[in-house]
C-alpha positions in Angstrom: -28.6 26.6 4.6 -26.0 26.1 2.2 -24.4 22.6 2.8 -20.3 22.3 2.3 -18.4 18.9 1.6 -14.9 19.1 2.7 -14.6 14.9 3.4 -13.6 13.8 0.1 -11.3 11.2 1.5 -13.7 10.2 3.4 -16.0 9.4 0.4 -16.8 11.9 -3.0 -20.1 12.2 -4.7 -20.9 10.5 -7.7 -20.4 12.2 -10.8 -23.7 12.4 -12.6 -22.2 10.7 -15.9 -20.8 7.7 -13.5 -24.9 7.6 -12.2 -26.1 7.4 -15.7 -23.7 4.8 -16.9 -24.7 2.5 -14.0 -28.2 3.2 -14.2 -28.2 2.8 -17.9 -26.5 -1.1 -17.1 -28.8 -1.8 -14.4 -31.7 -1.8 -17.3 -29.6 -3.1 -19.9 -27.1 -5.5 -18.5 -28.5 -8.1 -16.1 -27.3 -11.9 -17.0 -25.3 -13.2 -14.6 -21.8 -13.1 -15.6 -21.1 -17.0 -15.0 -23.9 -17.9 -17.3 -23.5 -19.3 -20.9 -26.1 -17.8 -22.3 -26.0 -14.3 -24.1 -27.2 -12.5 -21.2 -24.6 -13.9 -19.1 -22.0 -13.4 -21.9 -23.0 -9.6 -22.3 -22.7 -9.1 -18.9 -19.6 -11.2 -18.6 -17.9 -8.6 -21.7 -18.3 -5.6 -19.7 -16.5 -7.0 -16.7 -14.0 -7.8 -18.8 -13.5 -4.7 -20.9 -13.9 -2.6 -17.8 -10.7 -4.6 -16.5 -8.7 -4.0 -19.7 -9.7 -0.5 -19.2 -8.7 0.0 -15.4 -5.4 -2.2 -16.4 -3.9 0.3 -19.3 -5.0 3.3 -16.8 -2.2 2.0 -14.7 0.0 0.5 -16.7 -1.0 -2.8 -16.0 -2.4 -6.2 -17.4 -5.2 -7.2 -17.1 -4.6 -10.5 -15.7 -3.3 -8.1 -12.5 -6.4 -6.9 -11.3 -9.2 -8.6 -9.0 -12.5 -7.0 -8.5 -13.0 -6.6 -4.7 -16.1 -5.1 -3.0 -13.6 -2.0 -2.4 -9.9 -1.2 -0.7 -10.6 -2.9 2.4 -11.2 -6.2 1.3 -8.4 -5.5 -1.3 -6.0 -5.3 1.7 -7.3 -8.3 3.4 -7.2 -10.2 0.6 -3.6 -9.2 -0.4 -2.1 -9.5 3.3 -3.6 -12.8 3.7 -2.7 -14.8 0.5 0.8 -13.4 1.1 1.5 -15.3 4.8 -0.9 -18.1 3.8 0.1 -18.7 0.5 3.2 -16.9 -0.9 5.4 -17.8 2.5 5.4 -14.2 4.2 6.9 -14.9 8.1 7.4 -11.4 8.8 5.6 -8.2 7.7 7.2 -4.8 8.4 4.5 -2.0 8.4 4.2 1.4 10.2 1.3 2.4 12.8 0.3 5.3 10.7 -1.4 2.8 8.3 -5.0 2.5 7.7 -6.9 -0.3 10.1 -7.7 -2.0 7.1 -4.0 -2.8 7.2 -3.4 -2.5 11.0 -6.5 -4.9 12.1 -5.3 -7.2 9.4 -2.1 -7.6 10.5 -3.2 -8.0 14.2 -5.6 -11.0 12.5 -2.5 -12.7 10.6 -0.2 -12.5 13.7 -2.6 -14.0 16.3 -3.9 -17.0 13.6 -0.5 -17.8 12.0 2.1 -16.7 14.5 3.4 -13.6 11.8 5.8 -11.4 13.1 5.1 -7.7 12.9 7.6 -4.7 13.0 6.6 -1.5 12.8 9.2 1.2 10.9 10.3 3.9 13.1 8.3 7.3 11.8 9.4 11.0 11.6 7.6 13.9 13.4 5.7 14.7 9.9 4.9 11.3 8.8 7.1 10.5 6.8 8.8 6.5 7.1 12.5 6.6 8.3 13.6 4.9 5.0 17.1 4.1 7.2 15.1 2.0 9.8 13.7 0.0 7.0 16.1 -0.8 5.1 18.0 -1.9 8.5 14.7 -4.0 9.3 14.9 -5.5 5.9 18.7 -6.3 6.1 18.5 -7.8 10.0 16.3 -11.0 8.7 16.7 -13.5 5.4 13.2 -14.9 6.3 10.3 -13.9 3.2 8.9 -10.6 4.2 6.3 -7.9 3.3 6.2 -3.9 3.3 3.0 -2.9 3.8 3.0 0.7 4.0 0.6 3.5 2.3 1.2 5.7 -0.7 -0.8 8.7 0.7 -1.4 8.7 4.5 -5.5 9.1 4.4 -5.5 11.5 7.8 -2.4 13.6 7.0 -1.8 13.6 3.5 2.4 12.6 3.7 3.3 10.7 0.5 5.3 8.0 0.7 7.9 7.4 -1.8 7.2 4.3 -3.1 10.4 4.2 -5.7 12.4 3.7 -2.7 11.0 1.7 -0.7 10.2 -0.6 -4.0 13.5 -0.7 -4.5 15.0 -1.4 -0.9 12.2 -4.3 -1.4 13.5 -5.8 -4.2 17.2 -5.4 -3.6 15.9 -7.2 -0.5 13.8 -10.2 -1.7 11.0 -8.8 -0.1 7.0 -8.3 -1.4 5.9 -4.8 -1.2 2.0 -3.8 -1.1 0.7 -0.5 -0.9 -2.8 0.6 0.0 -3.1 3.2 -2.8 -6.2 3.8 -2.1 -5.6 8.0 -1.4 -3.4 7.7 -4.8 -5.1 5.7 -7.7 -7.6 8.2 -8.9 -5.9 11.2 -7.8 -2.6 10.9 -9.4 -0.7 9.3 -12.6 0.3 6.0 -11.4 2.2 3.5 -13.3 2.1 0.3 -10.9 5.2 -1.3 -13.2 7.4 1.3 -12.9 6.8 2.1 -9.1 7.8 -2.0 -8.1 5.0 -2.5 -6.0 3.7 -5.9 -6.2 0.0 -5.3 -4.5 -2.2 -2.5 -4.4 -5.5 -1.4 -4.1 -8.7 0.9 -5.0 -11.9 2.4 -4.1 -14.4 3.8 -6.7 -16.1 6.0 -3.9 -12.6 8.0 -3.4 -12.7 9.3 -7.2 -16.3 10.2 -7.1 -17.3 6.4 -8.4 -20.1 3.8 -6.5 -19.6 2.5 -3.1 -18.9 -1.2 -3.0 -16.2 -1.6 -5.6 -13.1 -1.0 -6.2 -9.4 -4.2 -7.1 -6.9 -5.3 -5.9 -3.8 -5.9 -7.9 -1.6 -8.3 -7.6 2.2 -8.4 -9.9 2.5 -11.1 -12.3 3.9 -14.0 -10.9 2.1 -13.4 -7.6 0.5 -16.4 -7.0 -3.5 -15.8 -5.3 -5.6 -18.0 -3.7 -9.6 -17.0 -2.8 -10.2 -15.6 0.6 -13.8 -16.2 -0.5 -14.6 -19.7 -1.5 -17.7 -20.8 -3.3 -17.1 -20.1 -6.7 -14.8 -19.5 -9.3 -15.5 -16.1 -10.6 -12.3 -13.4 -10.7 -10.2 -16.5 -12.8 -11.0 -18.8 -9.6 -9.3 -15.7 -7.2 -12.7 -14.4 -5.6 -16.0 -16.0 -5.3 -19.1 -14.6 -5.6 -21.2 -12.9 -8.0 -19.1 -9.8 -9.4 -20.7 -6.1 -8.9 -20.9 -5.7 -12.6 -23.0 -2.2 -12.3 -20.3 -1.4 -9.5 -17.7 -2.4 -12.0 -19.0 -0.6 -14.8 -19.5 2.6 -12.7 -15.6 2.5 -11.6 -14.5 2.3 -15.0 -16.3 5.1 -16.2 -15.8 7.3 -12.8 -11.8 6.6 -13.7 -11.9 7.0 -17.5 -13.4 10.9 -16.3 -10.5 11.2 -13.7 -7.8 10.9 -16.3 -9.4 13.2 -18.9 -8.9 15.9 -16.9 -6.2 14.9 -13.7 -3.6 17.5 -14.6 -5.9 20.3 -14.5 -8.0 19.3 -11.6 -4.5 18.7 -9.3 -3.8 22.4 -10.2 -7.2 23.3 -9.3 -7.5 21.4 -6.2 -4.1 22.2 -4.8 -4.7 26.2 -4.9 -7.6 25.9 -3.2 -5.8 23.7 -0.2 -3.2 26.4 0.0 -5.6 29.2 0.1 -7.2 27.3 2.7 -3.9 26.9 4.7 -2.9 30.7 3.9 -6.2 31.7 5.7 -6.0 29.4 8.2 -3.0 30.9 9.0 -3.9 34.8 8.7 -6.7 34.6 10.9 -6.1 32.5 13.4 -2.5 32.4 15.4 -1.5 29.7 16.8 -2.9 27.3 14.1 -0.4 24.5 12.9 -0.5 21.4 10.0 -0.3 17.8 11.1 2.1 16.0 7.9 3.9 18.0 6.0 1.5 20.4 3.9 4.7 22.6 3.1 6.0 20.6 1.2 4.2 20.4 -2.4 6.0 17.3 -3.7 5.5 15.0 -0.5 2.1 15.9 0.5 -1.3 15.1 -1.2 -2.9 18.0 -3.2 -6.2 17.5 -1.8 -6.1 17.2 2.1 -4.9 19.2 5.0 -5.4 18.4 8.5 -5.4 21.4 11.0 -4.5 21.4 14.1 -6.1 24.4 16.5 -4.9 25.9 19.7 -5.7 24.0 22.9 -9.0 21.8 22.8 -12.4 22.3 21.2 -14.0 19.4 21.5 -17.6 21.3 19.8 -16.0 22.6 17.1 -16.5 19.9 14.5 -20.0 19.5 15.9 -20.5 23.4 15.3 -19.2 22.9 11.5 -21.8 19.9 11.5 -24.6 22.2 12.7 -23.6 24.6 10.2 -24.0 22.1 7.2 -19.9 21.7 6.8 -18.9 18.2 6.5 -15.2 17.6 7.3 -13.3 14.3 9.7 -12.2 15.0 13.3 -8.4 13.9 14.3 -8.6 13.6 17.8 -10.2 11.6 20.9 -12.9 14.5 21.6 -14.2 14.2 17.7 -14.0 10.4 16.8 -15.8 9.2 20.1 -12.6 7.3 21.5 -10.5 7.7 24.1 -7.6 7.0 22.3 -8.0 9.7 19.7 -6.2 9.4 16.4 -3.7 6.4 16.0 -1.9 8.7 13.2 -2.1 12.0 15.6 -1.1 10.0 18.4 2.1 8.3 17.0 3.4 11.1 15.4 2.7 13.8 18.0 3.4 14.7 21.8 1.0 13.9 24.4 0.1 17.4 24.6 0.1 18.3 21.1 -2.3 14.9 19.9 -4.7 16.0 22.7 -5.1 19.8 20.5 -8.2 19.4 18.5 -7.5 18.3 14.8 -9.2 18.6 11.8 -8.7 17.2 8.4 -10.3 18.9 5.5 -10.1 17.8 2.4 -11.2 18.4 -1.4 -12.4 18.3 -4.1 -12.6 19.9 -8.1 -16.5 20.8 -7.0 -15.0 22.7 -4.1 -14.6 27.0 -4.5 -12.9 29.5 -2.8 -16.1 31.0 -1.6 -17.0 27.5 0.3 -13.5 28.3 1.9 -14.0 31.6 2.9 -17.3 30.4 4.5 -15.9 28.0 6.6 -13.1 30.5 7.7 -16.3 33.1 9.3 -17.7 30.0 11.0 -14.2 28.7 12.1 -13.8 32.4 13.8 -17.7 32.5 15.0 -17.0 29.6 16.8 -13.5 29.6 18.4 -14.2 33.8 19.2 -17.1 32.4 21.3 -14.9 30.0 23.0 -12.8 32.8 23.9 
């Protein structure tokens, strides 16, 4: 049986020149990094050049960027060192946001007393930028935005020019988990006026384990993780320098060939939808997948007729890998915390699920999963 992958926001595979550059470091390059010797130097080199590198990606400096052991630690790290140690009383986020974001911020307001607010939301996803600004204007105390470039179940982009600018004409730090957008898109962190942001390896077909924060110059950090003073004294531990490594190249191989692989990736999401939509009525699009400028290239989350709480199991069964949206797929009650705020009752409890891809995807993957899709809600029938 021929196996599909249709999860890439869950995770991508690793490119096979990302697995030879780590595997060629893991033989080659094993000082430790804090030692003075030349095998700690060597290693210490890479980390370093592979920071440089990442930086200029972005449009950054290299000073900016802190290896983390991936985006949610980045997030952590970021929301934490802003109410602990940059003065943050009051955080305005939305409850579309990842729970890397969401469980943070539940952590910060039970230990430090943080106030929360949470930004009204449209119907597709989108952040009522009117609401915000109003929530930014209604309090003089130091605040933080934390809200999402790409929303990682439903695709909506945010855009971050605005809301960086309603930030600084409003004194106000402004973080955004990128991790859906660095890797994927051109991103130039200076001219978007975001002041934290963060990165996975494993989302742009680099290792697990890895990926930065980045924090604006002139914004202060202080270790979550004490014990030593590697990352310039911001992040103990022993850095991932294979990790590292790996990142750098899996992003150096992203950027040689973004433009063509968005164009690539985009037709085959709306072929996907355009099937979707011949051969099954009734089928609908949680986000706003119409609308080619404020939704991701490489995600679309369907939403069937009525409930079908096997059909992600019978896509699993048939080797297709793809990330249910609603309470009979994830294995909680609640369902979808995206789904849920942004739908009715009625329309949430519809079974939901979010494919998304990839430049090893094809058309004739597609077209497979649209015979199984209509195998397997005939037979409900």
């Amino acid at each position: 049986m021929d196996r599909i992958y249709l999860d890439n926001a869950a995770t991508t595979q690793l490119d096979t020149r990302v697995i030879e550059v780590i595997t060629d470091s893991m033989g080659s390059i094993y000082g430790n990094p804090s030692s003075m010797h030349q095998f700690g130097r060597s290693a210490k080199s890479k980390i370093e050049r592979a920071r440089k590198n990442i930086a200029k990606i972005f449009n950054a400096k290299a000073s900016e960027i802190v290896f983390t052991a991936g985006g949610s630690e980045a997030d952590n790290m970021i929301i934490h060192n802003a109410v602990t140690n940059l003065g943050v009383k009051r955080i305005i986020s939305s409850k579309i946001e990842h729970h890397a974001v969401l469980h943070t911020l539940d952590a910060v307001a039970k230990k430090y007393k943080t106030e929360i607010l949470y930004v009204d939301l449209l119907e597709n996803g989108s952040i009522d930028l009117n609401h915000l600004e109003t929530l930014l204007t209604s309090n003089d105390e130091k605040a933080l935005v934390c809200l999402m470039y790409i929303n990682n179940e439903i695709g909506t982009i945010l855009d971050v020019k605005r809301v960086g600018s309603l930030c600084q004409e409003n004194n106000a730090y402004f973080h955004s988990d990128t991790v859906q957008a660095l890797g994927h898109y051109n991103v130039d962190l200076t001219e978007l006026n975001i002041d934290f942001a963060v990165a996975s390896a494993h989302k742009f077909h680099g290792p697990k384990g890895v990926g930065f924060a980045y924090f604006k110059k002139g914004c202060l950090v202080e270790p979550m993780l004490t014990g030593g003073s590697q990352e310039r004294g911001t992040r103990a531990g022993t850095e991932n320098v294979h990790g590292i490594i790996g990142m750098e190249k899996a992003l150096e191989l992203v950027y040689e060939t973004v433009d063509e692989d968005i164009a690539y990736i985009k037709n085959l999401k709306y072929y996907f939808k355009e099937q979707l939509e011949t051969h099954i009525p009734g089928v609908l699009f949680n986000g706003n997948p119409e609308d080619i400028e404020n939704s991701t290239y490489c995600l679309l989350n369907v939403r069937f007729p009525g409930e079908n709480p096997m059909l992600l199991f019978t896509l699993d069964i048939k080797g297709i890998a793809a990330s249910g949206g609603s309470a009979c797929q994830s294995g909680s009650n609640k369902g979808s915390h995206v789904l849920n705020a942004i739908l009715s009752p009625e329309e949430a409890s519809k079974t939901s699920i979010r494919f998304s891809f990839c430049k090893h995807n094809t058309r004739e993957e597609l077209d497979a999963v649209i015979e199984i899709l209509l195998e397997a809600l005939l037979r409900k029938k």
